[in-house]
BALOBA-1460 file (C-alpha; in Angstrom, 3 decimals):
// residues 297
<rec num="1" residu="x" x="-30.709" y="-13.851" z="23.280"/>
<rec num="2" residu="x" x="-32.685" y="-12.642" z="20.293"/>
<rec num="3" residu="x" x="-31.161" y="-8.958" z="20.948"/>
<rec num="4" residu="x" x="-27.740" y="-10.554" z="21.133"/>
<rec num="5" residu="x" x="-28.334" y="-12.623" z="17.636"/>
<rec num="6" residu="x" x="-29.763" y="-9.310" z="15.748"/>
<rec num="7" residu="x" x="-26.333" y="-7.595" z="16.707"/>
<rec num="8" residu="x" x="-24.163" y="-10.369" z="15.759"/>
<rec num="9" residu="x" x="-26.128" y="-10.347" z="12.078"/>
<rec num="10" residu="x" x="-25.448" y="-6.628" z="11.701"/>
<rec num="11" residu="x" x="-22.037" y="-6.888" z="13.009"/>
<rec num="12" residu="x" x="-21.299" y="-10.132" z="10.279"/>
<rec num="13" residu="x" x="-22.831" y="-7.947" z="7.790"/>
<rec num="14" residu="x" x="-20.522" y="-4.820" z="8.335"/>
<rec num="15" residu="x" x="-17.755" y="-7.555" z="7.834"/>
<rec num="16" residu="x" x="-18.944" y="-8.843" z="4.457"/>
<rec num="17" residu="x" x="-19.061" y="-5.356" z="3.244"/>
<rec num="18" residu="x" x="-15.776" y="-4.404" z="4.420"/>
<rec num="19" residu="x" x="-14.727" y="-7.806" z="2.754"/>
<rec num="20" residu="x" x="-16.642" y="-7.023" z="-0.104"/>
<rec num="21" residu="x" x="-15.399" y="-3.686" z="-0.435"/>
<rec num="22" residu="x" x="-11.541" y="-4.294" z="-0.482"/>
<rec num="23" residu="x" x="-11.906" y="-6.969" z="-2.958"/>
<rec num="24" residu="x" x="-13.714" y="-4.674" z="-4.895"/>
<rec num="25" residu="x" x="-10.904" y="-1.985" z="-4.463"/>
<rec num="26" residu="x" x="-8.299" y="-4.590" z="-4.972"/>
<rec num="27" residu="x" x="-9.816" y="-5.286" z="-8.529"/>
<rec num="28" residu="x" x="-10.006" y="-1.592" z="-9.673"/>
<rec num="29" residu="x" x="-6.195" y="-0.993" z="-9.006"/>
<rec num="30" residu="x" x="-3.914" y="-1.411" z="-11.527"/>
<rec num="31" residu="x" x="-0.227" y="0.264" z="-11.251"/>
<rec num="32" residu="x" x="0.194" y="2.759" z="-13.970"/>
<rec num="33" residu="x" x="3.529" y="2.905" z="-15.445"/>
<rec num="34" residu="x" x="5.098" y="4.787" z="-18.310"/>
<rec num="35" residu="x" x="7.048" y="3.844" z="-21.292"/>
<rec num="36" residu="x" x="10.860" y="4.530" z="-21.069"/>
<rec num="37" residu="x" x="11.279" y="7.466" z="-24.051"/>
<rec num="38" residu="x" x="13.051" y="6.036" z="-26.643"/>
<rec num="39" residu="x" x="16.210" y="8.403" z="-27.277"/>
<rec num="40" residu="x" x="18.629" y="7.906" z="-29.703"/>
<rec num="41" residu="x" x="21.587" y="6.259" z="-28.091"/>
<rec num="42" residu="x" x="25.426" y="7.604" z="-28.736"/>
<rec num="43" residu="x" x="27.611" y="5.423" z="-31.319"/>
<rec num="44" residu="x" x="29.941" y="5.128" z="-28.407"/>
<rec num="45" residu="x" x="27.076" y="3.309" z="-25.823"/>
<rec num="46" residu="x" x="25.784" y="1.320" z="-28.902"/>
<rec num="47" residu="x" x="25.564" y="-2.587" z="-27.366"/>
<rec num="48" residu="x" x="25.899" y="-1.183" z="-23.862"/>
<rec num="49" residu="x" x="22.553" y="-2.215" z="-22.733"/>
<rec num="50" residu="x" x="20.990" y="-4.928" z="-20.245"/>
<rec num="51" residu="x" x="19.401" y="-7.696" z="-22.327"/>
<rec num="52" residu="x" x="17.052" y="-8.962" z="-19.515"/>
<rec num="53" residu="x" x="17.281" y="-12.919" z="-19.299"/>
<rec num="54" residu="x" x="14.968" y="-13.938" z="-16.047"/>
<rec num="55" residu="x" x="14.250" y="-17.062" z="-15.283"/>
<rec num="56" residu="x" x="17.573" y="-18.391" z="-16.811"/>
<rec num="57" residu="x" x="19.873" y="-20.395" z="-15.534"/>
<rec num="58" residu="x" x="24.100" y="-19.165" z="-15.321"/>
<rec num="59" residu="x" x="26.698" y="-22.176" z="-16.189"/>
<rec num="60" residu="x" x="27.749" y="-23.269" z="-13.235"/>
<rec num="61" residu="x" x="31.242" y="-24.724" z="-14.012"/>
<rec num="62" residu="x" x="32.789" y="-21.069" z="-15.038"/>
<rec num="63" residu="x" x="36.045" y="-20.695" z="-13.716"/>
<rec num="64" residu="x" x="37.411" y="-17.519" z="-12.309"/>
<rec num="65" residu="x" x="40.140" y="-16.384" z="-9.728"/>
<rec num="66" residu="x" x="39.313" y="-15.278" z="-6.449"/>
<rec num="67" residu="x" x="40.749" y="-12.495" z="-4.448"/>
<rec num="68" residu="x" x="43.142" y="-14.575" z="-2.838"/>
<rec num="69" residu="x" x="44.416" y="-16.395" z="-6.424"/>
<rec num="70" residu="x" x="42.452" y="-19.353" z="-5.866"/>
<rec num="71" residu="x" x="40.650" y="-20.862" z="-9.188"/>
<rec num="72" residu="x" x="36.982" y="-21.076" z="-8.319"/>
<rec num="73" residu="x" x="33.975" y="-22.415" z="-9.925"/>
<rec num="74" residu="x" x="31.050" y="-20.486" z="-10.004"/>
<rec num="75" residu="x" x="28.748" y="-23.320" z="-8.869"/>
<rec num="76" residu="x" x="31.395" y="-23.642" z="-6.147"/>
<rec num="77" residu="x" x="28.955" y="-20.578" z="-4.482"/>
<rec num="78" residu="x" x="25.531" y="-22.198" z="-5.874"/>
<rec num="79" residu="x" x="24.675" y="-24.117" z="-2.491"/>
<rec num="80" residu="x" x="21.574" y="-24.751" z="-3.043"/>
<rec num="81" residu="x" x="20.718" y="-22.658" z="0.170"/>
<rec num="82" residu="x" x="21.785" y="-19.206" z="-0.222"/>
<rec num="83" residu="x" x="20.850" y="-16.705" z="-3.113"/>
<rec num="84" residu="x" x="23.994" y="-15.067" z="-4.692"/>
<rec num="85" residu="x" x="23.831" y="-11.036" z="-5.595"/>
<rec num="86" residu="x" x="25.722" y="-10.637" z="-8.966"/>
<rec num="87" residu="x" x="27.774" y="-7.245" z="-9.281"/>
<rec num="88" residu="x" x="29.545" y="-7.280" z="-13.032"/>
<rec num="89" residu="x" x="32.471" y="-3.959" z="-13.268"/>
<rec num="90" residu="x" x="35.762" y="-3.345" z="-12.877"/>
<rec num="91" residu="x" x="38.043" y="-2.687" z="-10.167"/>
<rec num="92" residu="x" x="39.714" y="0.514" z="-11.533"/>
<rec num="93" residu="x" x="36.327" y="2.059" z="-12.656"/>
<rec num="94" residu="x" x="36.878" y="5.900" z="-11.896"/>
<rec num="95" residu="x" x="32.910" y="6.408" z="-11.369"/>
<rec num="96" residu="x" x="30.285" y="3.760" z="-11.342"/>
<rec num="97" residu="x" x="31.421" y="1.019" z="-10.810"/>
<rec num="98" residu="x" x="32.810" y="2.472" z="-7.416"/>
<rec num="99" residu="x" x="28.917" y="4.014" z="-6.806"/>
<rec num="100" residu="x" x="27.335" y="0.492" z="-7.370"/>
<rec num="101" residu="x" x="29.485" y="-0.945" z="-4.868"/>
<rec num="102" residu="x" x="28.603" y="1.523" z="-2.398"/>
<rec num="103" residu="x" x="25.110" y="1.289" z="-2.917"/>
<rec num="104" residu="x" x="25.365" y="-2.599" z="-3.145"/>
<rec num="105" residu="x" x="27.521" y="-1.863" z="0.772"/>
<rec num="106" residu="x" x="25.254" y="0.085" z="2.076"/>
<rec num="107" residu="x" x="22.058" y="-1.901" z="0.975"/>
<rec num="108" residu="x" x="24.102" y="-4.976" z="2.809"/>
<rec num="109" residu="x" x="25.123" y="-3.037" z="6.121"/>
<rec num="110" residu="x" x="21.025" y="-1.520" z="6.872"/>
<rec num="111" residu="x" x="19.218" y="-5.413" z="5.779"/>
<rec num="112" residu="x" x="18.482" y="-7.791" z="8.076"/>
<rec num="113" residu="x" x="19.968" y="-10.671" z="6.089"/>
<rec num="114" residu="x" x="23.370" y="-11.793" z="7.043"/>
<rec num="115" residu="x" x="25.556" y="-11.566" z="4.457"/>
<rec num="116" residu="x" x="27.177" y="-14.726" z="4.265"/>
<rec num="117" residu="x" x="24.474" y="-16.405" z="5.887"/>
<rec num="118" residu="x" x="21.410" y="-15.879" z="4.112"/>
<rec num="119" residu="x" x="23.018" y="-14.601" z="0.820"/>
<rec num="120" residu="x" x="25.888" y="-14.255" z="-0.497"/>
<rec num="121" residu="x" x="27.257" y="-11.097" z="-3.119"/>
<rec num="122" residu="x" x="29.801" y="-12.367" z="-5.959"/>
<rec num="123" residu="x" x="31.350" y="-9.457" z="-7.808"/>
<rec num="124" residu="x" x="33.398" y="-10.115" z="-10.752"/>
<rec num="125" residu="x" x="35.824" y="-8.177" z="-13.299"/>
<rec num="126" residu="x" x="34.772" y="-7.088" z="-16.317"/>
<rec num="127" residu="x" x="38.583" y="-6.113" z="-17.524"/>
<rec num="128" residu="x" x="40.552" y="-9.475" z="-18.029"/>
<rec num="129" residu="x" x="44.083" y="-7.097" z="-17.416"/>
<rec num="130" residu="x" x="43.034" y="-6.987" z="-13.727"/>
<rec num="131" residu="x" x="44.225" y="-9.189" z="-11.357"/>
<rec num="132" residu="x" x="43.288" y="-10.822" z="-7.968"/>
<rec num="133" residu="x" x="45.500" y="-8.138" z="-5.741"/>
<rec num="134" residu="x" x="42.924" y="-5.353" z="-7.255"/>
<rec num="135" residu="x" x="40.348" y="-7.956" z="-5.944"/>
<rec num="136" residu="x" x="42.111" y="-8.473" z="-2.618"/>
<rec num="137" residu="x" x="41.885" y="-4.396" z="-2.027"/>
<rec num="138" residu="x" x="38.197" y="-3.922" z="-2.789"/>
<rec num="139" residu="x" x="37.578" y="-6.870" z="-0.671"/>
<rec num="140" residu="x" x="39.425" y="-5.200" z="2.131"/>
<rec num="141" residu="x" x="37.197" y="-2.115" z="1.814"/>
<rec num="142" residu="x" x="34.042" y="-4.407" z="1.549"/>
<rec num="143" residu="x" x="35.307" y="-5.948" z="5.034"/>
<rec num="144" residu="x" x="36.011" y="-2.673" z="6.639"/>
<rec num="145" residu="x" x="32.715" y="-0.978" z="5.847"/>
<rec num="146" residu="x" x="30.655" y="-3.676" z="6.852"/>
<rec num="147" residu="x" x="32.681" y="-4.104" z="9.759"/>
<rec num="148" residu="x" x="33.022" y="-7.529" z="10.140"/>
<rec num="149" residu="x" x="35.174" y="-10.237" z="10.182"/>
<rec num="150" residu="x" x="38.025" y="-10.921" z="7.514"/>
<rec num="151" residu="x" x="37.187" y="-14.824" z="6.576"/>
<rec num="152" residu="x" x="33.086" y="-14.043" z="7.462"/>
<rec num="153" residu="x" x="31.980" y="-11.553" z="4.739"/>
<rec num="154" residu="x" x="30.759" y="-13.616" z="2.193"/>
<rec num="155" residu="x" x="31.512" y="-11.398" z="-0.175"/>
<rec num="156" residu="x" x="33.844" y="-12.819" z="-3.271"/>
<rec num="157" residu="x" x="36.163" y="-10.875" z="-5.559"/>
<rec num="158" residu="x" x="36.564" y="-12.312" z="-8.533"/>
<rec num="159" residu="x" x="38.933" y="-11.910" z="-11.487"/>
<rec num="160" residu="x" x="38.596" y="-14.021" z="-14.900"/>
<rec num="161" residu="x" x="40.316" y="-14.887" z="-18.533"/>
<rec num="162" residu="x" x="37.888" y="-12.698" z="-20.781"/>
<rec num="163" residu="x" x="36.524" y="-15.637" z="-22.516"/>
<rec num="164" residu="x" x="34.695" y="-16.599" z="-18.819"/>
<rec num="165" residu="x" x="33.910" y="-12.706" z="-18.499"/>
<rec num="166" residu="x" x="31.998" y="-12.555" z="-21.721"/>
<rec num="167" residu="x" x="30.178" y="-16.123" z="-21.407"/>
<rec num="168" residu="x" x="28.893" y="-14.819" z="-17.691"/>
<rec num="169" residu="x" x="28.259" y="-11.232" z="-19.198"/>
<rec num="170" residu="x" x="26.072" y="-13.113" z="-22.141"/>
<rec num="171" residu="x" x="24.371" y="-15.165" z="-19.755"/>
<rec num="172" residu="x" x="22.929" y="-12.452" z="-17.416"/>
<rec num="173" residu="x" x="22.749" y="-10.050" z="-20.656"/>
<rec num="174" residu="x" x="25.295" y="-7.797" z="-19.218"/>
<rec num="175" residu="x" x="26.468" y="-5.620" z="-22.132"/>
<rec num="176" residu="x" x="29.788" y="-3.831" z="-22.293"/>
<rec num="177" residu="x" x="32.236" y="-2.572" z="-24.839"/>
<rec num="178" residu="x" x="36.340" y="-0.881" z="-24.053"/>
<rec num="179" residu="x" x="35.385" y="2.857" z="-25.285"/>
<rec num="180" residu="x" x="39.063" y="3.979" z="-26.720"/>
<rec num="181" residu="x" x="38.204" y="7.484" z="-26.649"/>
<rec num="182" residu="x" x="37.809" y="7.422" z="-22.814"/>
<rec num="183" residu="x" x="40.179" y="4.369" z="-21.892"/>
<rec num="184" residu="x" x="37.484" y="2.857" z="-19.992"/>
<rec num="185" residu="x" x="34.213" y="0.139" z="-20.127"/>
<rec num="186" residu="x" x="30.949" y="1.385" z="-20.751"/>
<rec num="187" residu="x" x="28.234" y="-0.657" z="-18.961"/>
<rec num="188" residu="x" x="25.041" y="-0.724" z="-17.564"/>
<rec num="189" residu="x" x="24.613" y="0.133" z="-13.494"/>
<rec num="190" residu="x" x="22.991" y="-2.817" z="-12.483"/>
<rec num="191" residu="x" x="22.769" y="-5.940" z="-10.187"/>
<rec num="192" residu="x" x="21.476" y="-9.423" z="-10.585"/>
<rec num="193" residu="x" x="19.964" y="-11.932" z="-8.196"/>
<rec num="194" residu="x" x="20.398" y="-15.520" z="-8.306"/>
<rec num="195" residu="x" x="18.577" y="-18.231" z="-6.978"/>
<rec num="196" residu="x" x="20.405" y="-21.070" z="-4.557"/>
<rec num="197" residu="x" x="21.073" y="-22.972" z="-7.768"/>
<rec num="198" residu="x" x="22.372" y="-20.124" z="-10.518"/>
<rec num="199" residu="x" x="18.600" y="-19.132" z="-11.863"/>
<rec num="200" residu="x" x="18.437" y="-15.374" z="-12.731"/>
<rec num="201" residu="x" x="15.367" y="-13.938" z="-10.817"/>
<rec num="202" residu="x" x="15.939" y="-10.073" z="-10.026"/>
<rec num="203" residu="x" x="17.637" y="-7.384" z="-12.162"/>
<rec num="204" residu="x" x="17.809" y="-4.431" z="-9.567"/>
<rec num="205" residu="x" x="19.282" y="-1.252" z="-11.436"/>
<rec num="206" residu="x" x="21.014" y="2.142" z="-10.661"/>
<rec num="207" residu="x" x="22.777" y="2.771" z="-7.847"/>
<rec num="208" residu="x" x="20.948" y="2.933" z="-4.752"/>
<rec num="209" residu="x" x="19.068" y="-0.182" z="-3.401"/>
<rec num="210" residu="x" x="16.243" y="0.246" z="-1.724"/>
<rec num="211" residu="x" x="16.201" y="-2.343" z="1.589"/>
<rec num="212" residu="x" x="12.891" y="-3.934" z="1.461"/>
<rec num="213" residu="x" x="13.112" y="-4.363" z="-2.697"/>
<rec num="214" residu="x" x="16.582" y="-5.670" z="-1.855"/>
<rec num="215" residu="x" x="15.221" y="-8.228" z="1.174"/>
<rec num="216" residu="x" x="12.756" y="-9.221" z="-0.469"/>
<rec num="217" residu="x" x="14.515" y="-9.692" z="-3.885"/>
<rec num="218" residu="x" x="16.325" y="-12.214" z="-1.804"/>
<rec num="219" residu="x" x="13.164" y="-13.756" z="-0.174"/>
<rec num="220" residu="x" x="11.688" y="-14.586" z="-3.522"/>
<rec num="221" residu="x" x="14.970" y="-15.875" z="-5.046"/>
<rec num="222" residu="x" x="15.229" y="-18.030" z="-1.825"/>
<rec num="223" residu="x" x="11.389" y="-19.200" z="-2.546"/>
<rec num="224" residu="x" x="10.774" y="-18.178" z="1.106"/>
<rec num="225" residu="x" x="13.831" y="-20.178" z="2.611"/>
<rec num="226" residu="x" x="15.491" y="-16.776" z="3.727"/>
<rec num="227" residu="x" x="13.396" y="-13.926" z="5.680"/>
<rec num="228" residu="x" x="11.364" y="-13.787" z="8.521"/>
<rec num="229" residu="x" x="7.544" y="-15.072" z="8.330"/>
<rec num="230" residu="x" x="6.686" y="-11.161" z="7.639"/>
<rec num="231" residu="x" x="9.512" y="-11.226" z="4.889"/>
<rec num="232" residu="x" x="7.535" y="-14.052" z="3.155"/>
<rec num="233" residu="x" x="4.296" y="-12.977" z="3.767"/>
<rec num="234" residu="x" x="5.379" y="-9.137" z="2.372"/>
<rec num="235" residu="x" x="7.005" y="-11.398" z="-1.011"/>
<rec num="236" residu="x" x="3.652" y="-12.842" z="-1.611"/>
<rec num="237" residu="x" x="1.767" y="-9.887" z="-1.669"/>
<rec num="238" residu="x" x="3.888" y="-7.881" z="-2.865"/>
<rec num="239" residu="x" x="4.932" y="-7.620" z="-6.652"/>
<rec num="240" residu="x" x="8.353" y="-6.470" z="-8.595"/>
<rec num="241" residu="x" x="7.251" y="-3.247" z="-10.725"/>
<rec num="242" residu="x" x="10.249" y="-2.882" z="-13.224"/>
<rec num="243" residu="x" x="8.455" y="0.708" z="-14.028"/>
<rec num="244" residu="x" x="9.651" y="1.897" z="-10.676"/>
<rec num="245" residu="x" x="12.180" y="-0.644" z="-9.493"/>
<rec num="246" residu="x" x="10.434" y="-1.624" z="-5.940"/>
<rec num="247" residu="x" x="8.061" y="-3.672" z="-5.319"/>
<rec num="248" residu="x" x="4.447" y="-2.819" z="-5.015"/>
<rec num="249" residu="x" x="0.794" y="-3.667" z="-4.191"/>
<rec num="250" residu="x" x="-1.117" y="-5.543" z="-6.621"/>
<rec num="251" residu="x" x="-4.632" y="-6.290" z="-6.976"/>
<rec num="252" residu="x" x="-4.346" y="-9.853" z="-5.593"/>
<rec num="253" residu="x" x="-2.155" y="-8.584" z="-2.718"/>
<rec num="254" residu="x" x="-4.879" y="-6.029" z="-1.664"/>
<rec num="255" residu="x" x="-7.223" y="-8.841" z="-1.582"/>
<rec num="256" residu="x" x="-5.459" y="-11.447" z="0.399"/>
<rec num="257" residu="x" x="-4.237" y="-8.729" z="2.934"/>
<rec num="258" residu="x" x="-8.288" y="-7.862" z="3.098"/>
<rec num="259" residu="x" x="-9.318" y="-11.447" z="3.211"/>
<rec num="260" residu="x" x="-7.079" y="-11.466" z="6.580"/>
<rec num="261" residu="x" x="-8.789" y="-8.750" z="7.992"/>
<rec num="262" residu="x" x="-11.764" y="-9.787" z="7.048"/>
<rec num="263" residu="x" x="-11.393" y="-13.177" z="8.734"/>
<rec num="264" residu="x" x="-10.143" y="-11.547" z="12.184"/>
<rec num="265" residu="x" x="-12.824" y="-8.763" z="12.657"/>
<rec num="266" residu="x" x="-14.917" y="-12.165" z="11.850"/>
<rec num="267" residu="x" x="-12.590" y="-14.083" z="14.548"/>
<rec num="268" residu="x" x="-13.371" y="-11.256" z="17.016"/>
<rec num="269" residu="x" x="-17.260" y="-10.131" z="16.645"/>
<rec num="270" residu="x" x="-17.447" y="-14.509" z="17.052"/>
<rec num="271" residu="x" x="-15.447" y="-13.977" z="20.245"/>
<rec num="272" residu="x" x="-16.531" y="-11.391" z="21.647"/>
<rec num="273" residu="x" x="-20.308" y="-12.492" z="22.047"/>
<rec num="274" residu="x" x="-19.271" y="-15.795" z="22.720"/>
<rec num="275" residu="x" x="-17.791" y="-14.508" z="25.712"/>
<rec num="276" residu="x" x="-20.519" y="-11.985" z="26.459"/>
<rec num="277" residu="x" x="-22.837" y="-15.063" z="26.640"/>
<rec num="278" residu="x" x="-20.365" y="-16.719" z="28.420"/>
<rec num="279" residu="x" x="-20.318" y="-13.634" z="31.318"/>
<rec num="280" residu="x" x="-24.521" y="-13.685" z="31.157"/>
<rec num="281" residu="x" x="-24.791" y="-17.381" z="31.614"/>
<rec num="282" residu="x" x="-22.501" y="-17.605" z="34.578"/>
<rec num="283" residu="x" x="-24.476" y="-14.279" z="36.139"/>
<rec num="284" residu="x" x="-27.440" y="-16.466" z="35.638"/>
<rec num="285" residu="x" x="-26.283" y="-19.570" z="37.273"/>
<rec num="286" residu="x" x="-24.933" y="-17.485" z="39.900"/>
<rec num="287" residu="x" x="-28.271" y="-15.717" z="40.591"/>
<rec num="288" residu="x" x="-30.350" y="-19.200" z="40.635"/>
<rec num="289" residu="x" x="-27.721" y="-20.846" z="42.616"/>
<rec num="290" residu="x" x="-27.856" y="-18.085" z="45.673"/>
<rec num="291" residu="x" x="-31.859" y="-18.081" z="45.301"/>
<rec num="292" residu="x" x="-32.047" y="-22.041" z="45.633"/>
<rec num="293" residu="x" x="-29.064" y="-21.695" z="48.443"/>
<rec num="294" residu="x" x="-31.679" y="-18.658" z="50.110"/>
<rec num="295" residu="x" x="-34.862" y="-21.285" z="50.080"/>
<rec num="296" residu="x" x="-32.937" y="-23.946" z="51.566"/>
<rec num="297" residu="x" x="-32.071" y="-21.759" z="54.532"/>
C-alpha cells in the first residue's frame, strides 16, 4: 500500500507541473500584431473606409424591398434566434462586389450551420437605381450554388430608397461614395455579423472567409445558442484577432484548455489505482477465501 501511495504522489506531482507549466506558458503568450502602414489614400477613395461600430445596435424598423417586391422591415429578420450576416454592394458591381458574394457562397456551402436555420445572410443594395428583379437574379444564383431549395435559402435580396441605404450604411460604418470617373461605387470588401436582435458583433473583411472564423463568428453572435458543444467551447477559448482576421489562442484560452487536461490526467492517475487496488483486494479475498475453504475440507 505504501509503494502504491509513493507512486500516486509522484504521479499527482507530474500533474501539478504539467498544470503549472501551461499556465505558465499561457501567461507568456501574447499575439504579436503589426500596425496597418499608413499610406496616403487617393482623392477618389477619400470617405471609402469602414468606420468600425461593434457592439451597436442597427434600427430595426428600416424599410427596404425584397427580391420578390415585397416592403420588408429589417427587424422583420431580427428573430431573436438567428444571427443575420450583413453583405452591403451592388448588384451590377463589375468586380467585388461579385467576389464577396462568392466568398460569402462558398463560406455558406463548406459550414456546418444551416443557412436559414441557424443564421441567416441579408444582402442589400448600395445603388438606390437598382431594383428588386436585379435582386431576384442574384438570388437565383445564391439558390443554385448552394443547391437548395427555392423558398429554403434564407438568404434575402434587398433593394432600398437611398435615404434607408445611407442610414444602414452609417449604422454599420459602411462607407461609400459614386466615383464619376469610373461610373461605379467605391467601397470597402467587407461583411458584418449581427446578433439575433440587430447588435453589430463581427466585421469579417476581404474576400475569402475562413470557415471556423466564420462558424464561430456566428457562435459568439448567437451567445452559444447556435453550434455544436465543440463550437462553443472553441468560441470561449478562442479570441477574434482583427490583426489577422481569424480567431486565435489567447493566454486565458491556453489556460482553461490546460486546466482540462490537467483535471483528466488527475481523473485518470485517481482511477487507475483505484482500480489497481480494486484488482489486489479482490486477489486477496480470493486467496483467503480458497485457504479458509482448504481448512474446512
Amino acid at each position: 500500500m505504501r509503494l502504491i501511495t509513493t507512486a500516486t504522489t509522484r504521479l499527482l506531482a507530474l500533474t501539478l507541473i504539467l498544470g503549472t507549466a501551461i499556465v505558465a506558458l499561457g501567461q507568456a503568450y501574447t499575439p504579436q500584431s503589426s500596425p496597418a502602414p499608413a499610406d496616403a489614400k487617393p482623392q477618389q477613395l477619400e470617405g471609402v473606409e469602414m468606420d468600425y461600430h461593434l457592439g451597436d445596435q442597427v434600427s430595426p424598423d428600416l424599410v427596404f424591398t425584397d427580391q420578390d417586391g415585397n416592403r420588408v422591415k429589417l427587424g422583420d429578420f431580427l428573430d431573436g434566434k438567428r444571427p443575420v450576416v450583413l453583405q452591403l454592394g451592388y448588384y451590377k458591381c463589375p468586380m467585388l462586389c461579385g467576389l464577396v458574394f462568392q466568398g460569402l457562397n462558398k463560406v455558406a456551402s463548406e459550414t456546418s450551420l444551416k443557412l436559414g436555420e441557424d443564421y441567416q445572410i441579408i444582402t442589400v443594395s448600395i445603388d438606390p437605381a437598382e431594383q428588386p428583379s436585379l435582386a431576384r437574379q442574384k438570388r437565383s444564383m445564391a439558390v443554385k450554388d448552394l443547391d437548395i431549395v427555392e423558398g429554403e435559402t434564407g438568404w434575402y435580396f434587398m433593394t432600398g430608397e437611398s435615404h434607408m441605404i445611407e442610414r444602414l450604411a452609417d449604422e454599420v460604418g459602411f462607407g461609400f461614395k459614386w466615383v464619376r470617373e469610373q461610373q461605379q461605387f467605391a467601397h470597402p470588401a467587407v461583411i458584418m455579423i449581427l446578433s439575433p436582435d440587430g447588435k453589430i458583433t463581427r466585421y469579417l473583411s476581404g474576400i475569402n472567409y475562413e470557415e471556423q472564423t466564420f462558424r464561430l463568428s456566428l457562435v459568439e453572435a448567437s451567445e452559444g445558442k447556435v453550434g455544436t458543444l465543440k463550437d462553443q467551447f472553441l468560441w470561449t477559448c478562442l479570441h477574434y484577432d482583427p490583426s489577422v482576421g481569424k480567431y486565435s489562442m489567447t493566454a486565458m484560452g491556453i489556460m482553461r484548455i490546460g486546466g482540462v487536461l490537467t483535471v483528466v490526467i488527475l481523473g485518470g492517475v485517481i482511477g487507475f489505482f483505484l482500480w489497481r487496488e480494486y484488482r489486489r483486494r479482490a486477489k486477496t479475498h480470493a486467496h483467503t477465501a480458497a485457504d479458509v475453504a482448504a481448512q474446512g475440507s
